[in-house]
C-alpha positions in Angstrom: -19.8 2.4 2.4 -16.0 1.6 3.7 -12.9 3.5 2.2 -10.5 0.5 1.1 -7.0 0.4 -0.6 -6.1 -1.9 -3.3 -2.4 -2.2 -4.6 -3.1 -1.7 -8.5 -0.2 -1.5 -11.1 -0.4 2.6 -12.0 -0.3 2.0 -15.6 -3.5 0.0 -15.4 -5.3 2.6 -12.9 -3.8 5.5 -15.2 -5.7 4.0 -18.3 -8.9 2.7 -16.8 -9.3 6.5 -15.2 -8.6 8.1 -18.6 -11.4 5.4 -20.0 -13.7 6.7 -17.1 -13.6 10.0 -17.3 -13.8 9.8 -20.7 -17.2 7.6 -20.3 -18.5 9.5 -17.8 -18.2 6.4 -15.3 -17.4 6.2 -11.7 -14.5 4.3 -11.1 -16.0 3.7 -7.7 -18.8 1.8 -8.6 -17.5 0.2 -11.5 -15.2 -1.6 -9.0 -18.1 -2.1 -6.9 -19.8 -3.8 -9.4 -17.3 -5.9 -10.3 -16.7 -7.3 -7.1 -20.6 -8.1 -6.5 -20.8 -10.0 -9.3 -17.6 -11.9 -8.2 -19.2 -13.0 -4.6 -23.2 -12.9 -5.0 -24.0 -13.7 -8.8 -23.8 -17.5 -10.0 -21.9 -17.6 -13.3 -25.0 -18.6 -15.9 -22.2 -20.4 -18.3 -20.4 -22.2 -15.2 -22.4 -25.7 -16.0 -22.2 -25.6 -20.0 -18.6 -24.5 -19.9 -18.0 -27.9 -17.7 -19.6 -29.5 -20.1 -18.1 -28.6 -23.5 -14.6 -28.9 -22.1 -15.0 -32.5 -20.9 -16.1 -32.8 -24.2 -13.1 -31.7 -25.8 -10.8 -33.2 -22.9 -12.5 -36.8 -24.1 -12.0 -36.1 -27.8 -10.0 -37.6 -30.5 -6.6 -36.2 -30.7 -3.8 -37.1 -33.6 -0.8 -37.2 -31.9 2.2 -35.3 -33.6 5.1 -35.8 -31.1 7.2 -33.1 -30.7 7.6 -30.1 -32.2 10.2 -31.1 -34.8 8.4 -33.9 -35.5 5.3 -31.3 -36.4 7.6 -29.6 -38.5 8.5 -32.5 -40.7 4.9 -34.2 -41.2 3.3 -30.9 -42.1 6.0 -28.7 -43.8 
């Protein structure tokens, strides 16, 4: 195990402590976690995700033109 310092906004480290300690969780290995599943797990929704927005990319949009003309067709 390493020591490492990460620059963290103290608002956010403030609150995620308090949510620790109040969860009896290590903050240390919560981070740890995190970061494993960031470099050694494959996201299992990576493929279908692809796949459902190219879907929705290719789908069949109404155009409304801009905003004001939004306003007028559906007010």
């Amino acid at each position: 195990m390493v020591l490492k310092t990460f620059n963290v906004e103290e608002s956010i480290y403030e609150k995620y402590s308090e949510f620790c300690k109040e969860n009896g969780i290590s903050m240390s290995n919560q981070i740890n976690t995190f970061i494993k599943a960031q470099v050694e797990t494959e996201p299992k929704i990576r493929e279908e995700y692809l796949k459902k927005l190219d879907a929705i990319r290719k789908g069949k949009f109404i155009k409304i033109g801009a905003h004001e003309d939004f306003k007028k067709r559906y007010q």
